[in-house]
C-alpha positions as CSV (number, residue, x, y, z in Angstrom):
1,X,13.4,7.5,26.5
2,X,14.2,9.0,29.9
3,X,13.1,9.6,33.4
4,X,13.9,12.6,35.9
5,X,15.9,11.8,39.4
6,X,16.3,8.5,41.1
7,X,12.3,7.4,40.0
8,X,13.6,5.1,36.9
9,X,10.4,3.3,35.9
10,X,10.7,0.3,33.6
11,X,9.7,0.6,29.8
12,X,7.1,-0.9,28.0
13,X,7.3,-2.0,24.5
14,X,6.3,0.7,21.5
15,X,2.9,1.5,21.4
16,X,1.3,0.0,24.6
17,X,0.4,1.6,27.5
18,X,3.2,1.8,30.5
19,X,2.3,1.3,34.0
20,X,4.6,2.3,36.8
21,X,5.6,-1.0,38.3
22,X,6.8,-1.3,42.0
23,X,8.1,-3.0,44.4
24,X,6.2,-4.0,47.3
25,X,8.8,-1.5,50.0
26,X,8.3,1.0,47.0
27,X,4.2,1.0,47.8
28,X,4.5,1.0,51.3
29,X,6.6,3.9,50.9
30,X,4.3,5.5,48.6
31,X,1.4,4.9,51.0
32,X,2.9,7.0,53.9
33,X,4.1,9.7,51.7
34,X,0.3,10.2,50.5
35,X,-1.4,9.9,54.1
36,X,1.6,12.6,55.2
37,X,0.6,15.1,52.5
38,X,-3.3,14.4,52.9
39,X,-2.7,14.8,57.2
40,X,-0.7,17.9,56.4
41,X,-3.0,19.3,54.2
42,X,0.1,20.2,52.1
43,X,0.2,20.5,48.1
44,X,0.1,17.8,46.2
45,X,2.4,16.9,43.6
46,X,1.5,14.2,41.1
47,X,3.1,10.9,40.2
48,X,3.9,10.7,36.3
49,X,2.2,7.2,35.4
50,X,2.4,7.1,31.8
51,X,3.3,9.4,29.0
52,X,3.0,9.2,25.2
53,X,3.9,10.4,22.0
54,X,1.5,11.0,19.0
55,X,3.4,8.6,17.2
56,X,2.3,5.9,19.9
57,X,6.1,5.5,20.8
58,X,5.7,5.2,24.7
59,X,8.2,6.5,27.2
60,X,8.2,7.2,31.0
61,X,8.7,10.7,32.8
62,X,8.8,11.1,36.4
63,X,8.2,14.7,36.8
64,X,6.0,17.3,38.5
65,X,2.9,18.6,37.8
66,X,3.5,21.1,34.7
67,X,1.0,23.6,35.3
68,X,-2.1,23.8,37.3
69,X,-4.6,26.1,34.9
70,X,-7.3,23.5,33.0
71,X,-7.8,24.3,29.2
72,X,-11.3,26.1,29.8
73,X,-12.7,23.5,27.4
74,X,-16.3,24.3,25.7
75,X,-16.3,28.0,26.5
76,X,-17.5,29.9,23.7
77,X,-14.8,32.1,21.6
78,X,-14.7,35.4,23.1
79,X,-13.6,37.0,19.7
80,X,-15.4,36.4,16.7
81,X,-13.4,34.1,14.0
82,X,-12.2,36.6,11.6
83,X,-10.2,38.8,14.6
84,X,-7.4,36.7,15.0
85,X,-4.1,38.5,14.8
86,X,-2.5,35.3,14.4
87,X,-1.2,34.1,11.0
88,X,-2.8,31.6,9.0
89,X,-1.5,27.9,9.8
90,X,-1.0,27.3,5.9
91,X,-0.2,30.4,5.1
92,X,-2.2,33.5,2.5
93,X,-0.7,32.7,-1.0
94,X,-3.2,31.4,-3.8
95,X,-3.5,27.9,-4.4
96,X,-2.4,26.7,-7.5
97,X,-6.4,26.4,-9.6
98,X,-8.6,28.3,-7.8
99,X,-10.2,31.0,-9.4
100,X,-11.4,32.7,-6.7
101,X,-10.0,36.2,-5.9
102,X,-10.8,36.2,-2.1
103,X,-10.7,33.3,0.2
104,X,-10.8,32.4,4.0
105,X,-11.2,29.3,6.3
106,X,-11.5,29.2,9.9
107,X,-12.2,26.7,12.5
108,X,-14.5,28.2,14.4
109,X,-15.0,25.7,17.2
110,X,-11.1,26.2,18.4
111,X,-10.8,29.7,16.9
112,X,-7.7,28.9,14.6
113,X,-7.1,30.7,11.7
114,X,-6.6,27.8,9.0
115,X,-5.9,29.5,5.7
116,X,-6.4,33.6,4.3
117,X,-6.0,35.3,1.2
118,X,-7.2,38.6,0.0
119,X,-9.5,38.2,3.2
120,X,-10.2,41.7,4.1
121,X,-10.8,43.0,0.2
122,X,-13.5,44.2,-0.1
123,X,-16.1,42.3,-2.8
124,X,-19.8,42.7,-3.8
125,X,-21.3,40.0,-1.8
126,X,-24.1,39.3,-4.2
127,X,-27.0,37.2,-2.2
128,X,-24.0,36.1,0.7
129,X,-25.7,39.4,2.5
130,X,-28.8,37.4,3.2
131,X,-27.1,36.0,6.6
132,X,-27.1,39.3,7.5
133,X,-30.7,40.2,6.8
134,X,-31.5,36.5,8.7
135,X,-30.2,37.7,11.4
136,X,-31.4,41.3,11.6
137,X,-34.8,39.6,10.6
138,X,-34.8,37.3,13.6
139,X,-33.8,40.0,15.7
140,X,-36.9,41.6,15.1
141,X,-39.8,39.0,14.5
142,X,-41.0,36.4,15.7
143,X,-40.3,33.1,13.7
144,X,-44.6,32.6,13.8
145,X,-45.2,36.3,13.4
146,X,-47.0,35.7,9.9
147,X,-46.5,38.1,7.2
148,X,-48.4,38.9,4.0
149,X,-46.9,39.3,0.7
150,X,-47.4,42.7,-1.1
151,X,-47.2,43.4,-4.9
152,X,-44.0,45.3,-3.9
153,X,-42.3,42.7,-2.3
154,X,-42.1,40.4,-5.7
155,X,-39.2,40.4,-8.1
156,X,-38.4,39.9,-11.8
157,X,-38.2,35.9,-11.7
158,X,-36.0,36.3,-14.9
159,X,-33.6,38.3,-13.1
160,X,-33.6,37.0,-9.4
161,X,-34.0,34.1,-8.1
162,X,-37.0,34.5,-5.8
163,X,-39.5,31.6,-3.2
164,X,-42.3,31.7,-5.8
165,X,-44.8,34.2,-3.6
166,X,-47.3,35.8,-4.7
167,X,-49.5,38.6,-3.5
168,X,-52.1,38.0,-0.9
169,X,-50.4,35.1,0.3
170,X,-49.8,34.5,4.1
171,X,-46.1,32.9,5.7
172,X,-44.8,32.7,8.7
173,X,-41.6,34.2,9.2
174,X,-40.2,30.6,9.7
175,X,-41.1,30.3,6.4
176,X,-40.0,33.1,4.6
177,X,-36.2,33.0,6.1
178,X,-36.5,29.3,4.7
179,X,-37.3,31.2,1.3
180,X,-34.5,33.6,2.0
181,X,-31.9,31.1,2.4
182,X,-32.2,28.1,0.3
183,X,-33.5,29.6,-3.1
184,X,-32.0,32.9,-2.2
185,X,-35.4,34.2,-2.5
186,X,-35.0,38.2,-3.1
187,X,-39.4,38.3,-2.6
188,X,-38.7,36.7,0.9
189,X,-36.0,39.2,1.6
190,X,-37.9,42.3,0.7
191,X,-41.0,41.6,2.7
192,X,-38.8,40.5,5.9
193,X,-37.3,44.0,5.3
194,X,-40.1,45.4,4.8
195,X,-41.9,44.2,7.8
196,X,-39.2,44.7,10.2
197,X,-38.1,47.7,9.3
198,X,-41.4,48.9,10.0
199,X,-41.1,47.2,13.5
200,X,-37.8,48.9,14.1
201,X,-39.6,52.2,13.2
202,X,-38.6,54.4,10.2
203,X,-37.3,57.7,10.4
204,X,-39.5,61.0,9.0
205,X,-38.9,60.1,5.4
206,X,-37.0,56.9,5.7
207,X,-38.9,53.7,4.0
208,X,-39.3,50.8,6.3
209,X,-36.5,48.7,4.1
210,X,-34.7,51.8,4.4
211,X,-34.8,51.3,8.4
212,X,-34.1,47.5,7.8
213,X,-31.0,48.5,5.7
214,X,-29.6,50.4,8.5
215,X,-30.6,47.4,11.0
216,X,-28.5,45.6,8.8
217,X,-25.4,47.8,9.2
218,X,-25.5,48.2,13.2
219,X,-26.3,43.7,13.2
220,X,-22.5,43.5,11.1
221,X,-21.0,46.5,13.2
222,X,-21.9,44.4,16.6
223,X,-20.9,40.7,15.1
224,X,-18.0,42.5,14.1
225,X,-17.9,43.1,10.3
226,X,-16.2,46.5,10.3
227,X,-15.2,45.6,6.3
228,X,-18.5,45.4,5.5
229,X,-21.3,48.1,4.3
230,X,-24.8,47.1,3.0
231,X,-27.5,49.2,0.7
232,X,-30.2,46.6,-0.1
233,X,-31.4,43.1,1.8
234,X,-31.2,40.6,-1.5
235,X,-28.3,41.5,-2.9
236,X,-27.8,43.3,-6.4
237,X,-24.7,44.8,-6.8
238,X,-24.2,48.9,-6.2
239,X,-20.9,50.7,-5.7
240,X,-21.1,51.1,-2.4
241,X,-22.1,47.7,-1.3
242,X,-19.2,45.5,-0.1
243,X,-18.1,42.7,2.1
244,X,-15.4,40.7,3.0
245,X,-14.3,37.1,3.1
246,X,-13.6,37.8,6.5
247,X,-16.7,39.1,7.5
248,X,-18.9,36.8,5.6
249,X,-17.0,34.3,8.1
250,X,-18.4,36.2,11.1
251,X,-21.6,36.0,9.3
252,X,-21.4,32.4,8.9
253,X,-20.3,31.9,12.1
254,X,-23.5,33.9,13.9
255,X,-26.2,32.0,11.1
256,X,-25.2,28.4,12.6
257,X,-25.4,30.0,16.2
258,X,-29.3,30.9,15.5
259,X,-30.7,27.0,16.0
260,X,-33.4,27.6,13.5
261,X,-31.0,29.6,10.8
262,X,-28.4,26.2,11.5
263,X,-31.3,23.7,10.7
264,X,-32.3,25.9,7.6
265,X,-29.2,26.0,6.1
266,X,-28.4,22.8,6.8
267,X,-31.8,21.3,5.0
268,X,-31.4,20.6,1.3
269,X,-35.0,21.8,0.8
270,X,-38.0,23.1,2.8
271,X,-41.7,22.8,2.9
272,X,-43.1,25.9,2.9
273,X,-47.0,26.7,3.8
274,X,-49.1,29.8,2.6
275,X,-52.6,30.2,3.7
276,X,-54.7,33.0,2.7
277,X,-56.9,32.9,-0.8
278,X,-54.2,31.1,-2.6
279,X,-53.6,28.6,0.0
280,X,-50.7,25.6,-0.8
281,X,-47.8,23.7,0.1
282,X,-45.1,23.2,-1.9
283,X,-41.0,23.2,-1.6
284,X,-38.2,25.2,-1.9
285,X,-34.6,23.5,-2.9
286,X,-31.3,24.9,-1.3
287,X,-29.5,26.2,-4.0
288,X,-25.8,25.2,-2.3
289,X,-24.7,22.0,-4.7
290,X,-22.5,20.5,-2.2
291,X,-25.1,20.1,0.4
292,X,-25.7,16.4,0.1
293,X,-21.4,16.2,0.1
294,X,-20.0,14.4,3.2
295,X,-19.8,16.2,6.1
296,X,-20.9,19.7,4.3
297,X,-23.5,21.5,6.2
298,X,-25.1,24.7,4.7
299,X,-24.1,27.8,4.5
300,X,-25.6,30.6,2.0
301,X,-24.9,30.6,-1.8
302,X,-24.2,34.2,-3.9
303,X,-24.2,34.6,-7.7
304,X,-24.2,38.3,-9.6
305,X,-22.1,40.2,-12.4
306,X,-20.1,42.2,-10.3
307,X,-19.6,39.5,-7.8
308,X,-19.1,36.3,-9.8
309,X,-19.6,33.3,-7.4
310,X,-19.6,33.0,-3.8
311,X,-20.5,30.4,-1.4
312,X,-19.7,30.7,2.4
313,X,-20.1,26.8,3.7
314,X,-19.3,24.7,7.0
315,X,-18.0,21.6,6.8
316,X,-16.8,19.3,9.9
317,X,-13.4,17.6,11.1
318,X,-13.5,15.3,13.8
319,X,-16.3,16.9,15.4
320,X,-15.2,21.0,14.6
321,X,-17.0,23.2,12.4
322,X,-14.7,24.8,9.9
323,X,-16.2,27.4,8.0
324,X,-15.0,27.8,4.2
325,X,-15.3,31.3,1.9
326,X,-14.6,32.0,-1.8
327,X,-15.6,35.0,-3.0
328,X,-15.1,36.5,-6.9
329,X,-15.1,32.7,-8.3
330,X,-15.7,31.3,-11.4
331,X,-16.4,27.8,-10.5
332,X,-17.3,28.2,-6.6
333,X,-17.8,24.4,-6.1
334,X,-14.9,23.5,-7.2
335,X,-12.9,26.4,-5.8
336,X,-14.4,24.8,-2.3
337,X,-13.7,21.6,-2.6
338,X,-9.9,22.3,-3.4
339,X,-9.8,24.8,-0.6
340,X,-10.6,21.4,1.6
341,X,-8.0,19.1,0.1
342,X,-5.5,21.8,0.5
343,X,-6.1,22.0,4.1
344,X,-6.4,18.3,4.3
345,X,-3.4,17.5,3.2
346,X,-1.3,20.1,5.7
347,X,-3.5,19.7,8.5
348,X,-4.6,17.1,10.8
349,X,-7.3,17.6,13.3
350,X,-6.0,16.0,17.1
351,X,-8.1,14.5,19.4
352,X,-7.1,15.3,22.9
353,X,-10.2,13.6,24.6
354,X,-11.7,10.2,24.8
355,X,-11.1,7.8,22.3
356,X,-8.5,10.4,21.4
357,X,-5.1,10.1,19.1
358,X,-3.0,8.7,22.2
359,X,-4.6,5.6,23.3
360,X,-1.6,4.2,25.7
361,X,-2.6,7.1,27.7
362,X,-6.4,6.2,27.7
363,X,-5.4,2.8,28.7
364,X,-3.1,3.9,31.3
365,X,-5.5,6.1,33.3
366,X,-8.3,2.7,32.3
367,X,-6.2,0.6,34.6
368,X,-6.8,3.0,36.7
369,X,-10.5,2.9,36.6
370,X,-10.1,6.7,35.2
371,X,-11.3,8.1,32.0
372,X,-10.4,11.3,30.1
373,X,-13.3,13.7,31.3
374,X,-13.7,16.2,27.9
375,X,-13.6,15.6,24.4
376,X,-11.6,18.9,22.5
377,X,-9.8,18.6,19.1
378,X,-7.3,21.1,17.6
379,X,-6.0,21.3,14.2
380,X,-2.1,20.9,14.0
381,X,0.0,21.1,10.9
382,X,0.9,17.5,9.8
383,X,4.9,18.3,9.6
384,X,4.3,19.2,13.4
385,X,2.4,16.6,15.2
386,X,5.6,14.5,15.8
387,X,6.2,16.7,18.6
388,X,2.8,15.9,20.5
389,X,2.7,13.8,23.3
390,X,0.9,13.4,26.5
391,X,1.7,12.8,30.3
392,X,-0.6,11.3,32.8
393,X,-0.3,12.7,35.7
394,X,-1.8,10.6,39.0
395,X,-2.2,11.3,42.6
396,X,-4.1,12.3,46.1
397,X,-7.3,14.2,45.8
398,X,-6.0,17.6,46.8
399,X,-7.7,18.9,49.9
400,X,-11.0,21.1,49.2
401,X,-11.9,19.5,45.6
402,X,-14.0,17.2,44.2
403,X,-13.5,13.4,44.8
404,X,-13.8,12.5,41.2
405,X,-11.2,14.2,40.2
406,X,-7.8,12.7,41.5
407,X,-5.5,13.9,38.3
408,X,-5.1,15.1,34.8
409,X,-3.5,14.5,31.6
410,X,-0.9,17.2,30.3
411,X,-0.3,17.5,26.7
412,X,2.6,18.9,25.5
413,X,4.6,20.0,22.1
414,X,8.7,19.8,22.6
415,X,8.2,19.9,26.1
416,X,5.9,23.2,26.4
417,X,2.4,22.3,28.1
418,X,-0.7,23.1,25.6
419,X,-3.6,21.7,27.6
420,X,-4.6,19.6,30.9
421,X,-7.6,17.4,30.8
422,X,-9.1,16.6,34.0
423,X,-9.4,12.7,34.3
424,X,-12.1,11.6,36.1
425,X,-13.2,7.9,38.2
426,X,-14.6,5.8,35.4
427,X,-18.9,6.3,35.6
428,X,-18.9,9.4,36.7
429,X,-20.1,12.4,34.0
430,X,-17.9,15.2,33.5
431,X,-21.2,17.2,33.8
């Protein structure tokens, strides 16, 4: 391709790595010019070893460092994934099959807003509301805090689905959020609400669900589901019960933050133990069908009249966690699992870190004896990633930092810098 000023470095053949080759006057050269900046303490500016392009075309650059802030790789998202003002990368018009009336998708490991429609309309959320009550739950009891079942707490097991308890018996609240979740027990919801609300303290004339309700509301307030209002903890429909694809998002988002919610979720069925006069074992089975499914990892199921079907669900790409939401479907599964071809197909998840989607530059800094220090991926549209490619940029250890550290890799779209990576002495942890 090209090279800046006088520094002409020869090219490499397509799709290996290049290597600045010198002439011995050249190194010599070189040589002084470090041990002159190093004496002098001044700036350093980095040689351009290598560069390439996503499409593993190879070219060399001889130009100066591009920018000196590093990508503040594996910081949590400040914001929570439904606040983006920024538009959807494949845009908010239906896709062509899906029934459902409300959908979303967010990957919520780089905070990009993949795909929105109808996301902030508000829908009956049916037993989707039960992340919610998990959380509040948690907030409030102890996972081994053990609870025992009332006569109030039980359902009509021909109207709601329920975690087969019975009166008398004895869980743990481990348990009983494992009830909540998988078969969307409504039993396991009530006495959770029921128990914590009494924690939280009821007003003069306010039931303990009642108290949990409003628990309920301040939890979504704070994660910051301001499209959202709830009435009950399982889930029946009322007028004035609503969420949002968005919101059940955020939901999603704080369940798989909760280590034991992720591993509940995430379990296609759960042993559950009751001691007290009817003492047993026995198991409850998630009722999410694509759990099982490559890559699919939980997260909470919902099914009513008024809300038809719903199912908020976290799937992977190249290591991210890309949450999923159809509300007001007909055929949820299905709705879901076209959702994730239609992203598929427009989007392609980059790998900036090791063993990442530019390997001349990973074998550059190797013959070096450096390695990328931190493994990051962001999605791209596929019509775009032509435009990615990567410099390696090499040099003196600036004065007053660490020793491993002795460059960085820039990536960059037509030319505009999108992240450094620190590249560090081969052996040495980035930790």
């Amino acid at each position: 391709m090209c090279s800046s000023g006088g520094n002409d470095l020869p090219r490499a053949s397509a799709g290996s790595s290049i290597i600045a080759v010198m002439e011995l006057d050249q190194v010599r050269a070189l040589i002084v010019a470090i041990a002159l900046i190093v004496l002098s303490g001044s700036l350093w500016q980095p040689l351009v070893i290598a560069d390439q392009d996503f499409s593993s075309e190879t070219r060399h650059r001889a130009v100066g460092m591009t920018g000196q802030t590093l990508w503040p790789l594996g910081e949590p998202v400040s914001e929570p994934p439904g606040n983006s003002d920024r538009e959807p990368m494949v845009g908010q018009t239906a896709i062509p099959g899906v029934t459902a009336n409300a959908i979303y998708a967010v990957d919520i490991t780089s905070d990009e807003l993949l795909y929105s429609y109808n996301a902030d309309e508000p829908v009956a959320p049916a037993s989707t509301l039960k992340m919610v009550t998990a959380l509040t739950a948690l907030a409030v009891l102890d996972p081994d805090h053990i609870v025992e079942i009332v006569q109030g707490d039980l359902v009509d097991t021909a109207v709601y689905s329920n975690a087969q308890l019975q009166p008398g018996d004895q869980v743990t609240v481990r348990d009983l959020l494992a009830g909540l979740m998988l078969p969307s027990g409504g039993d396991a919801a009530n006495a959770l609400a029921r128990v914590a609300g009494g924690q939280l303290g009821p007003q003069v004339g306010q039931s303990p669900t009642g108290r949990f309700v409003e628990e309920m509301n301040e939890v979504g307030q704070d994660l910051g589901m301001t499209g959202s209002n709830f009435v009950n903890p399982d889930g029946p429909d009322h007028p004035e019960q609503f969420s949002t694809a968005r919101d059940l998002a955020i939901a999603g988002k704080a369940v798989l933050d909760s280590r034991l919610l992720s591993e509940i979720v995430g379990s296609s069925g759960w042993t559950i133990t009751v001691t007290g006069a009817n003492a047993r074992t026995y198991t409850v089975i998630n009722t999410n069908d694509l759990i099982g499914v490559e890559r699919v990892h939980g997260i909470k199921t919902g099914t009513t009249g008024g809300a038809g079907e719903s199912v908020v669900l976290v799937t992977r790409r190249e290591g991210n966690q890309v949450i999923t939401v159809v509300m007001g479907s007909s055929q949820r599964y299905a709705d879901t699992l076209t959702l994730l071809q239609f992203l598929d197909e427009r989007i392609h998840w980059v790998n900036f870190g090791p063993s990442s989607d530019f390997p001349g530059i990973e074998r550059a800094a190797e013959r070096y004896g450096f390695v990328l220090a931190v493994p990051f991926v962001r999605p791209y549209l596929r019509t775009e990633v032509d435009r990615l490619y990567a410099e390696l940029e090499l040099g003196p250890r600036p004065r007053g930092t660490l020793p491993i550290r002795w460059g960085h890799v820039v990536f960059l779209n037509d030319g505009v810098e999108l992240y450094q990576v620190p590249v560090l002495r081969a052996g040495i942890s980035a930790n």
